[in-house]
N, C-alpha and C positions, 0 to 999 in steps of 0.2 A: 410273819416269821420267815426269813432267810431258810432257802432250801438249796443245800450245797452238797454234790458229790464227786464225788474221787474217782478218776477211770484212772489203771496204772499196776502197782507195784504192791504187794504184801508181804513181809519177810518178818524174820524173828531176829533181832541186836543180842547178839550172849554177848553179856556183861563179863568177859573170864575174871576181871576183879575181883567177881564175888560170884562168878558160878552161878550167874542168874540170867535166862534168858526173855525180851521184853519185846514185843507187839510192836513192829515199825512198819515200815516202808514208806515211800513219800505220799504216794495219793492215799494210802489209807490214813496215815499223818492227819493229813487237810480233814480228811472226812470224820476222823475222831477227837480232832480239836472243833471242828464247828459244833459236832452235838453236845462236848462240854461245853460249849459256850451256846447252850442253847435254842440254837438252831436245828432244822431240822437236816438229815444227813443220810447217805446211801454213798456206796462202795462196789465197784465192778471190777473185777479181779481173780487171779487163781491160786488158792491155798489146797495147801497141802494135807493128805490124810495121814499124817503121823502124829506122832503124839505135840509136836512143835506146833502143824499145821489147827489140831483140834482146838489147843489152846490157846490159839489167834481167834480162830471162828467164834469159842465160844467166849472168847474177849468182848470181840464186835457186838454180839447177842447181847453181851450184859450190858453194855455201854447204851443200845440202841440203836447202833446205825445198820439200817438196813443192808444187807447181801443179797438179797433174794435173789441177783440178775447175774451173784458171781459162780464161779466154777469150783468146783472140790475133785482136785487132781491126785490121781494113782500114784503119790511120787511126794518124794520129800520136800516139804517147803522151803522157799529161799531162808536161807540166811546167812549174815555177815558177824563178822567178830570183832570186837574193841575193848578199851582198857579205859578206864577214866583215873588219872592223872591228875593230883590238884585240881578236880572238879572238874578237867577238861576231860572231852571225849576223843580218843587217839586209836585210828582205825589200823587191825590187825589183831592178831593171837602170838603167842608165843613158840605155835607150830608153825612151822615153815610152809605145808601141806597145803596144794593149791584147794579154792574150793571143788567140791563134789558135784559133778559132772551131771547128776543128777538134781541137785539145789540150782545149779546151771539155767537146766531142759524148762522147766516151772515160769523161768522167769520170758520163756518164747512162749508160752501157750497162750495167753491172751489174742494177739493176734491170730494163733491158730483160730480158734474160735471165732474168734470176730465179734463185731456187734449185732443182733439181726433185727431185723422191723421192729420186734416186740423189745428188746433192748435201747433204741432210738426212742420209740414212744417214750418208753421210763424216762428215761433223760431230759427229754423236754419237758416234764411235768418238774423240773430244778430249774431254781434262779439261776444257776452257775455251775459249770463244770471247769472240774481242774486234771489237767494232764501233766505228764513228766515225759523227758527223753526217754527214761530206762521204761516207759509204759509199751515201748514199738507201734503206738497207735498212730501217728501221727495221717495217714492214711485216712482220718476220718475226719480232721479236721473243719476240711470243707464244709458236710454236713454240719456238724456241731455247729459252724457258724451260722450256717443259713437257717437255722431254727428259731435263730434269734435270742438264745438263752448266751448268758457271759461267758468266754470261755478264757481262762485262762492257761500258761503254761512254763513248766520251767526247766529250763535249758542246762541247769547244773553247770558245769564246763562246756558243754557239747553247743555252746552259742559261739565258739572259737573252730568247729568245722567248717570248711569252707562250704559255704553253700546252705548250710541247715536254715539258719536263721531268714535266707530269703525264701526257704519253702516253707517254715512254720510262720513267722507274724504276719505274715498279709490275712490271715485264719486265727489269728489269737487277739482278745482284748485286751488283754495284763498280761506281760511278757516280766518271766521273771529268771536271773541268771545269776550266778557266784563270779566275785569279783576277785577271786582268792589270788588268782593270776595273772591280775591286769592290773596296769600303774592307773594313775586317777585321770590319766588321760584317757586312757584306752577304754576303760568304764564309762567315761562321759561318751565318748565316740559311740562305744555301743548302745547305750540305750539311746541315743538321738538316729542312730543306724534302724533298732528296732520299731520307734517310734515313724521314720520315715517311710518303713515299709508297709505299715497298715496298722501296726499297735497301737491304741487309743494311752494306755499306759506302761511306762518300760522300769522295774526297779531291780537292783544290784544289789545284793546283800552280798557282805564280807566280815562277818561273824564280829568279833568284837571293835571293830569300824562304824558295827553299823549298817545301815539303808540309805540308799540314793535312790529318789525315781525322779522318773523326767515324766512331763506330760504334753508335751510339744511346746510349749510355753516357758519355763523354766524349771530346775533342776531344786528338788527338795531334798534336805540332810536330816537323818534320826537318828541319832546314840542309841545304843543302848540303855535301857534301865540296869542300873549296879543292884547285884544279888550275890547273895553266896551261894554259888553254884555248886549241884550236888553230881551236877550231871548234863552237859550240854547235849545232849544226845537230843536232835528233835526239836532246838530251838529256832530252828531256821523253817522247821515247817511248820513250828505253832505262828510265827510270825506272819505267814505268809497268809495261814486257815486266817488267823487274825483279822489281817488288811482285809481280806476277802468277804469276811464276815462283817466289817463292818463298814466298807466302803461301799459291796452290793447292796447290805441291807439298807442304808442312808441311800442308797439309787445314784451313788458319785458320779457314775459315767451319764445321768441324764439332767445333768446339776446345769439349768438356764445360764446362766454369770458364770464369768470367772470367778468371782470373788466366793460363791457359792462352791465350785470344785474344787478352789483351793483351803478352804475350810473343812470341807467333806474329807477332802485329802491329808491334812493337817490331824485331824480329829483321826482318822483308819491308823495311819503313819505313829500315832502316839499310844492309841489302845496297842495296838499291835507288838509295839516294844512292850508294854508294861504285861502282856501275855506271853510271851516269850521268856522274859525274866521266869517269870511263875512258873515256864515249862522247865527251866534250869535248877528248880528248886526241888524237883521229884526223880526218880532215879527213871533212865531209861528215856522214849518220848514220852509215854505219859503214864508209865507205874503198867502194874498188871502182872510183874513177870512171875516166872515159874523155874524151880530149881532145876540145872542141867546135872550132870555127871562130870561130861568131858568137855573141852570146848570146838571137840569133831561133830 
């Protein structure tokens, strides 16, 4: 059994559509889509002790994925606002009001903390670690690699700052980035860019386009699976828990033959969409939520 964890981000999605707040963030994403999908799973992170923060923690506990290694911070839990719109997820409130300076603070405290010895250990007892730009880890990269476990990570937009991308893929095996921005040139260009710099595999999701990866060799296309979407919220991270869950667990990146990694890759690239749809069919990324008052 695949053993996948989430170093990164933990935040609560209020749904103001309907006054319901729901269990997000990207690495914990990854970490609560692999244990629904049956693998086993852990989460390194700083949640919050309010009433938001509690009802994330004891989301995680019912779900199963381990926290033991994460932090429970004196301070409000991050979170963000959105509206779903014909199924789609469209980010913002109807308040103008910037976020709270304190949901802010939450989201530095991981690297306050850091990793320590006995946090590194945990780590390496996982197939695969997954990281995000918004995690501030990137500073441990190095390690992560030299342990020899997968390390994945994904750039959001932030693979468009000058410079990130040569400090993070020479340290990452699956390089993963939003294409939302970039014409079909400039997405090719990048993942052959991420791939030249030490990434074994580079993929580009652009939400209803689709997935492109590259793997030095050439460039694979995935559609989407059509669903009636309830709620895109979280579909880009179950795709990604996806590929990850089934391409580590299949051992892709130690696949003899081409013909072998691009079957491995074929088969990750296909469950992945058809996991993705399923996460579009539930409200939120993956259900759980809990009724808000306001959407402050």
């Amino acid at each position: 059994m695949v053993r996948m964890i989430g170093i990164g981000d933990a935040k609560m999605d209020k749904n103001i559509t309907d006054m319901i707040a729901y269990p997000g963030g990207q690495a914990m994403n990854i970490a609560v889509n692999a244990k629904l999908q049956g693998a086993q799973a852990g989460f390194i992170g700083c949640i919050g002790d309010d009433v938001l923060g509690q009802h994330l923690a004891k989301t995680l506990d019912e779900i199963g994925v381990d926290r033991s290694h994460s932090h429970i911070v004196h301070a409000d839990n991050a979170a963000t606002k959105y509206q779903v719109i014909d199924g789609e997820r469209v980010w913002g409130g109807t308040n103008p009001r910037p976020i709270s300076p304190l949901q802010m603070a939450i989201r530095f405290m991981l690297p306050f903390y850091g990793l320590s010895d006995e946090d590194m250990a945990y780590i390496k007892t996982f197939d695969a670690a997954h990281l995000c730009n918004t995690a501030h880890m990137d500073e441990y990269l190095p390690q992560l690699k030299a342990m020899g476990i997968v390390v994945s990570y994904d750039y959001s937009n932030d693979h468009l700052k000058p410079g990130l991308m040569e400090k993070v893929a020479p340290y990452v095996d699956i390089s993963l980035f939003s294409a939302s921005k970039m014409t079909g040139t400039e997405m090719m260009e990048g993942l052959v860019k991420a791939h030249t710099l030490g990434t074994r595999i580079a993929i580009a999701t652009n939400g209803g386009e689709g997935a492109t990866l590259y793997d030095g060799n050439r460039f694979y296309m995935q559609k989407p699976d059509l669903c009636d979407a309830v709620d895109t919220m979280g579909a880009g991270d179950a795709f990604i828990s996806a590929f990850l869950v089934d391409f580590v667990g299949s051992q892709g990146l130690q696949a003899r033959t081409e013909q072998q990694r691009e079957e491995k890759i074929r088969h990750a690239l296909g469950y992945a969409s058809s996991w993705a749809a399923k996460a579009c069919m539930r409200p939120g990324a993956f259900g759980h939520g809990c009724k808000i008052a306001s959407e402050d």
